[in-house]
Each structure stands twice: as C-alpha cells, then as structure tokens.
KOLGU-600039 format. One record per residue: x, y, z of N, C-alpha, C in turn. Coordinates in steps of 0.1 Angstrom, whole numbers, padded with zeros to 4 digits, always signed. Example, Ala and Ser with C-alpha at 12.3 -4.5 7.8 and 13.67 -1.06 7.14 Angstrom:
BEGIN
+0132-0057+0078+0123-0045+0078+0132-0033+0078/+0128-0022+0071+0137-0011+0071+0129+0000+0079/
This chain:
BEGIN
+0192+0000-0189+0183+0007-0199+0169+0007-0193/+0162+0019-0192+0148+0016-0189+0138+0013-0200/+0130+0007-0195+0119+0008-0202+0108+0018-0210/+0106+0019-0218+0096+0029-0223+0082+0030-0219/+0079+0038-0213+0063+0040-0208+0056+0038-0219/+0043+0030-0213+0031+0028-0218+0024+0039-0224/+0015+0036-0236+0006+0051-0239+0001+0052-0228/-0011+0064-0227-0018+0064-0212-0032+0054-0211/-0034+0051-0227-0042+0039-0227-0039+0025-0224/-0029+0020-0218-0024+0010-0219-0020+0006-0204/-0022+0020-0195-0018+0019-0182-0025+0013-0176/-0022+0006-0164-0029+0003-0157-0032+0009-0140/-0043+0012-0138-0045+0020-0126-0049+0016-0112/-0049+0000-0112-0054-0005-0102-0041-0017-0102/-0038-0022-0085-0026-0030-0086-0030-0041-0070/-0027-0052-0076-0032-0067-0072-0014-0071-0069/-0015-0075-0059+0001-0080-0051+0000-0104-0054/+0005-0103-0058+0007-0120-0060+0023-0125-0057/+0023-0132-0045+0033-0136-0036+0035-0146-0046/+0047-0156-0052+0050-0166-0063+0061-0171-0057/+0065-0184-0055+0081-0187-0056+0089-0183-0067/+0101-0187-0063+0113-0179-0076+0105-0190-0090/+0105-0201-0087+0101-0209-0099+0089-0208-0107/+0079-0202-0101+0066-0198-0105+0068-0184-0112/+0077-0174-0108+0081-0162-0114+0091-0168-0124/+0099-0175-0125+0107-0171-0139+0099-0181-0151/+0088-0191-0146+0082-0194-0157+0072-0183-0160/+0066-0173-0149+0058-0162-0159+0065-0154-0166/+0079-0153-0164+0090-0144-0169+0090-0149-0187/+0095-0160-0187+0095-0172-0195+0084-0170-0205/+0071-0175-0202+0061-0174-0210+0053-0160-0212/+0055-0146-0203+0061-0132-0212+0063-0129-0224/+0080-0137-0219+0090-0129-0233+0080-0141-0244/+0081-0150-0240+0074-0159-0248+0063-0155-0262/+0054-0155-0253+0047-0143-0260+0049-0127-0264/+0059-0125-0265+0067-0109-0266+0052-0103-0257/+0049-0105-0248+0043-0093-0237+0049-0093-0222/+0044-0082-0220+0046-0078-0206+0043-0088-0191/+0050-0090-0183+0045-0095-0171+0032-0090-0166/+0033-0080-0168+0019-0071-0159+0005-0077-0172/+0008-0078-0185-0003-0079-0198-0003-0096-0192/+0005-0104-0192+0004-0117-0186-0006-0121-0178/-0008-0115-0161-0008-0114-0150-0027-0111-0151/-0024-0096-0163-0040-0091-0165-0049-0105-0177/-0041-0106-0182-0049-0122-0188-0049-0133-0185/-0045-0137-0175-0048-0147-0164-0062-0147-0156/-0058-0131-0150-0071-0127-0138-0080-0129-0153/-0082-0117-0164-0093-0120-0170-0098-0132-0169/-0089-0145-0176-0097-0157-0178-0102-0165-0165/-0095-0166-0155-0102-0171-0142-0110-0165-0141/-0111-0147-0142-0132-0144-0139-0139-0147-0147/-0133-0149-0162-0145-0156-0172-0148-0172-0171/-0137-0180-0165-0143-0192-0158-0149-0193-0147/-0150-0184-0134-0161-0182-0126-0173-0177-0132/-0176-0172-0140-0188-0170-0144-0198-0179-0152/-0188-0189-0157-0185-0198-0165-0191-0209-0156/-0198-0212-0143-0199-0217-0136-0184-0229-0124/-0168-0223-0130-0161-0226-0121-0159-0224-0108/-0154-0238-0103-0154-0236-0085-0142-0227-0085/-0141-0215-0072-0132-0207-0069-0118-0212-0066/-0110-0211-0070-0095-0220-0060-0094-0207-0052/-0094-0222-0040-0084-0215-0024-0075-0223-0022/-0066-0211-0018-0050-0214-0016-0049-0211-0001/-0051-0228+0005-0047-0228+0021-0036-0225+0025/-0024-0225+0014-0013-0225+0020-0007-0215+0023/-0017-0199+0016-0011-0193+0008-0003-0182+0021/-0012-0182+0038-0005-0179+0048+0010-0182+0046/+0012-0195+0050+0021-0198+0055+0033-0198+0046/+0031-0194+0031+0038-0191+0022+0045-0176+0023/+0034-0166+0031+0042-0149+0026+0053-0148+0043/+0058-0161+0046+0069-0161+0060+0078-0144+0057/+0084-0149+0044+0092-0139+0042+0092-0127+0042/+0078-0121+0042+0072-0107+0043+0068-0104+0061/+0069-0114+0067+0068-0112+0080+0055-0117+0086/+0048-0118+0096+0034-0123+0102+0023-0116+0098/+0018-0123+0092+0005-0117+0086-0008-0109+0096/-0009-0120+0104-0012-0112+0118-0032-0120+0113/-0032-0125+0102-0048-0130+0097-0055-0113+0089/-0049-0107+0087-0052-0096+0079-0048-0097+0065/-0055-0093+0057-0052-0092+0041-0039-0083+0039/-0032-0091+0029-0019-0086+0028-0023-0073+0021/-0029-0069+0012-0033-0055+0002-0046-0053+0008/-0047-0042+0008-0060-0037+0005-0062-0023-0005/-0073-0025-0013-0070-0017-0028-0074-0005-0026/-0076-0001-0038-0074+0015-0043-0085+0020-0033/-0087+0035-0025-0095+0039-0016-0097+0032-0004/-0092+0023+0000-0088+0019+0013-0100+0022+0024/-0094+0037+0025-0102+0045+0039-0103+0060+0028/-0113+0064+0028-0116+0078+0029-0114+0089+0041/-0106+0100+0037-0102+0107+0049-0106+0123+0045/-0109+0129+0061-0109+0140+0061-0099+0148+0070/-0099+0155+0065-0087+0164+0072-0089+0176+0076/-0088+0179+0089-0088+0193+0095-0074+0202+0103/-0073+0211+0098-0060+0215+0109-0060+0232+0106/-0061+0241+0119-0067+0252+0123-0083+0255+0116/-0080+0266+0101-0090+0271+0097-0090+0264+0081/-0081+0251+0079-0085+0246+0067-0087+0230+0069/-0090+0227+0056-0099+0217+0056-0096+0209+0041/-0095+0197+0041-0089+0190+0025-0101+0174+0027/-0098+0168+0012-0101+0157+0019-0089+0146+0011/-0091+0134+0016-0080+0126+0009-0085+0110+0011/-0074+0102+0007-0074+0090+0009-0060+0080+0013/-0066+0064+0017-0050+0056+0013-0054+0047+0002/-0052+0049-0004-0048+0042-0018-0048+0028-0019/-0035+0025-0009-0034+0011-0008-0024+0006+0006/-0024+0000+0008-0014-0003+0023-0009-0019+0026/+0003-0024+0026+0005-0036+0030+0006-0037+0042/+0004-0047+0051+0007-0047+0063+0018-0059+0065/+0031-0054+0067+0041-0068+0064+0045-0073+0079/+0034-0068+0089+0034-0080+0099+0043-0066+0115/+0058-0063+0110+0063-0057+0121+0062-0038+0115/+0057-0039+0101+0055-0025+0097+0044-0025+0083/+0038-0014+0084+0031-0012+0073+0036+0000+0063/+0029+0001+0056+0034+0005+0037+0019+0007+0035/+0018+0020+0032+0010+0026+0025+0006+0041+0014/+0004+0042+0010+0000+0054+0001-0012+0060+0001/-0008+0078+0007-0019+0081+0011-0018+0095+0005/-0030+0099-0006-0032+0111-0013-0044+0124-0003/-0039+0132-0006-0044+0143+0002-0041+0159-0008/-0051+0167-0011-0050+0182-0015-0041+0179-0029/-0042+0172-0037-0033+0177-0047-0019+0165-0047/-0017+0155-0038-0006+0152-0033-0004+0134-0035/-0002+0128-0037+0002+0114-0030+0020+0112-0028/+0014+0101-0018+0033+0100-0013+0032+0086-0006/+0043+0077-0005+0043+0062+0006+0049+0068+0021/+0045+0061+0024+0041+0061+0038+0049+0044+0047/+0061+0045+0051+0061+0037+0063+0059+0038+0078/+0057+0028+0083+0051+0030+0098+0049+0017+0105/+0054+0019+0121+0056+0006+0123+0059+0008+0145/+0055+0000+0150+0054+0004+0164+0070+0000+0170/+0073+0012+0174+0089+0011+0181+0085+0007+0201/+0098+0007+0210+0095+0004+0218+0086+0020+0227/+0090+0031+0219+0088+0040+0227+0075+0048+0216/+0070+0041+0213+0061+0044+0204+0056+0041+0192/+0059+0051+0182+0059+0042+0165+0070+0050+0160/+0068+0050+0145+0079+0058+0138+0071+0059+0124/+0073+0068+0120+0068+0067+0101+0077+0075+0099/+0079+0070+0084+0088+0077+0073+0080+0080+0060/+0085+0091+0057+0079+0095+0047+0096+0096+0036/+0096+0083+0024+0106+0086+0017+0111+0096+0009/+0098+0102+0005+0097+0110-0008+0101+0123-0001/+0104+0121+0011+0108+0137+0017+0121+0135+0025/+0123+0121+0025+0140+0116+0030+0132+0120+0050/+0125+0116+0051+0121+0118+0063+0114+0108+0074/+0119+0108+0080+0118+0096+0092+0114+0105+0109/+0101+0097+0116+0099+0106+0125+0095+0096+0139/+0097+0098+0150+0096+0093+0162+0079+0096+0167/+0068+0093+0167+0057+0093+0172+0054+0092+0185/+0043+0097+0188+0036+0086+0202+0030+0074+0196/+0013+0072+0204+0003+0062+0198-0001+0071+0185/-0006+0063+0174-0015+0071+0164-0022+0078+0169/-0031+0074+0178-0045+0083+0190-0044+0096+0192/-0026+0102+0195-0023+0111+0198-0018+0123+0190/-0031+0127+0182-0028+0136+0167-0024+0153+0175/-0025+0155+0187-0018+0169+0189-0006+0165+0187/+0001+0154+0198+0016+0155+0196+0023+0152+0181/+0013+0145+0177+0022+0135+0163+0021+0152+0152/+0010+0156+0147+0008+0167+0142+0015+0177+0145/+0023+0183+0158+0036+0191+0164+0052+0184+0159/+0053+0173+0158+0064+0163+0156+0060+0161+0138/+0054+0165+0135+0051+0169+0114+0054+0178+0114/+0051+0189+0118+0050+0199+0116+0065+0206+0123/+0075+0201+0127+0086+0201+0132+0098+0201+0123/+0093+0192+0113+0100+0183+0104+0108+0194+0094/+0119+0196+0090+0123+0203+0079+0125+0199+0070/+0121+0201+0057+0118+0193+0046+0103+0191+0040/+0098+0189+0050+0084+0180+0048+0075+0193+0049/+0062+0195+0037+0055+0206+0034+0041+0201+0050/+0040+0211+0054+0032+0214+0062+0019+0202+0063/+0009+0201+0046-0003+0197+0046+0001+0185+0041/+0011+0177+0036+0017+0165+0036+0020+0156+0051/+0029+0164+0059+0030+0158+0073+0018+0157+0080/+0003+0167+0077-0004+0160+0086-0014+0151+0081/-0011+0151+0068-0019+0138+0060-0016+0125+0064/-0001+0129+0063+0007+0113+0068+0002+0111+0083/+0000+0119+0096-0004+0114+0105-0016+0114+0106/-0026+0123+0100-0042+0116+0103-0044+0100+0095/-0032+0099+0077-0039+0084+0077-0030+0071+0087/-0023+0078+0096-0021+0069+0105-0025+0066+0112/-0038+0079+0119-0043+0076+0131-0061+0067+0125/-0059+0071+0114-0068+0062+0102-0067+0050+0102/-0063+0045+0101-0056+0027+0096-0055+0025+0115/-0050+0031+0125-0050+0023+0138-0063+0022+0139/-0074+0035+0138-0087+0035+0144-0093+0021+0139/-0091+0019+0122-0096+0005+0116-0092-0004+0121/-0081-0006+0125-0078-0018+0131-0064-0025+0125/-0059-0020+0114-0049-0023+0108-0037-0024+0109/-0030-0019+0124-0019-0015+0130-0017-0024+0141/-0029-0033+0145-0025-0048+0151-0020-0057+0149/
C-alpha cells in the first residue's frame, strides 16, 4: 500500500543524506510511529533543534568516525558525500540553441557517482562512473546506459547522446555537459 502524498505545503524541497546503523534507524523508526509522525517530520525536528542549540551558544558535534562509517557506500575519496540543491550552475550550448540548467544534487559513492541534473524544462538522475576504456553514464529514466570517452571530450560524448534511441536530444546533452561539469570541479576523482 502506498503512502498518501503530502499537501504541497507540507513538502519538503531540500534533502540532507544521514548514513545511521540498522539500530540508530529502527529506534528513529520507533520514536516516529511513536509520536504518529513521519521519519522525514522526525529528522526535520532534530536538525531544527540542534540549530536552535547552536545559536543557543552550543559547541558543534563532530563525528570523526563518521568516514570510516559510510565503508558500505564505497571510498569516500575525502569529498563530501552530498552536495545540495544547485550544486553547479550550467550552461548549455549545442548548434544554434542555447538553455540553461543545473545539478541539483550528486553523491559521490567512491567507484560511481549519482546525480540529478535539470535542464530546459527537464530533470532526470544521472549515473556515471570511470570504466577501463573510459566512463559510462546511465540515464534510468530513459532505460539508457552509454559508453563514453574522458568527460573533456564533449564532441565525442555529445555524438554518442545523440546516437542513443530513446533518449530526447536536449536531455542527452545535458547529461553530458553536467558530466563534463562535475569532472571540470573536481568531483569525478
């Protein structure tokens, strides 16, 4: 049975990743139902009250361990596991048109990245990840999976989108400029 959507006031539009063991999750699970609310209403009244005890004059907790905790997601690489809404601002050019767009958000889980990158009207996820003979991105939402060069190389990758059957024209080359986006930043190390 699913769930019933939130009014649109109740949504939330910005999203914060918190790695937990199984036992730290089923007591938020736990004190949820507890309170008949939501994990996500939980999660948002936690963060509230830790920023109102930082203000509050509370010292910040740091979690040293917290590296060597996300093993299971793969090598972190010393890069931030999320990075939030608007990421990179992107522009886009290809012949005689012109859009602009963004990534949203992007995990980097060490041997591939995950990201979400809106463009013209459009958002879609985005994986990508360095093979021996280059890279590869998939784009799920179009059941589509592709063989790359380097990011660097937006003629070939942009010919190899544009190849693709299935996948709308100004979609595939969004997917490869915020690729060659996130390598130029540094995020594909």
């Amino acid at each position: 049975m699913a769930r019933p959507k939130k009014p649109q006031n109740e949504r939330q539009t910005e999203k914060i990743v918190l790695y937990v063991t199984p036992d730290t999750k089923l007591e938020a699970m736990q004190a949820a139902e507890g309170l008949g609310i939501s994990e996500s209403q939980l999660g948002e009244m936690s963060m509230k009250r830790y920023f109102s005890s930082l203000k509050q004059g509370a010292t910040p907790v740091e979690y040293e361990m917290m590296k060597s905790e996300l093993i299971a997601t793969g090598p972190v690489k010393d890069e931030d596991i999320l990075r939030q809404r608007k990421a990179l601002d992107l522009s886009f050019v290809y012949e005689d048109e012109e859009w602009e767009g963004f990534i949203r958000w992007f995990v980097n889980h060490g041997s591939h990245v995950e990201f979400t990158v809106q463009g013209r009207g459009t958002g879609f996820t985005c994986i990508a990840g360095q093979t021996l003979s280059g890279y590869f991105l998939a784009i799920p939402t179009y059941q589509v999976c592709m063989s790359l060069a380097e990011p660097s190389d937006t003629l070939y990758n942009k010919e190899k989108a544009l190849s693709c059957s299935g996948l709308n024209r100004i979609d595939g080359l969004t997917a490869v400029y915020a690729l060659q986006a996130l390598n130029e930043a540094g995020y594909l190390r």
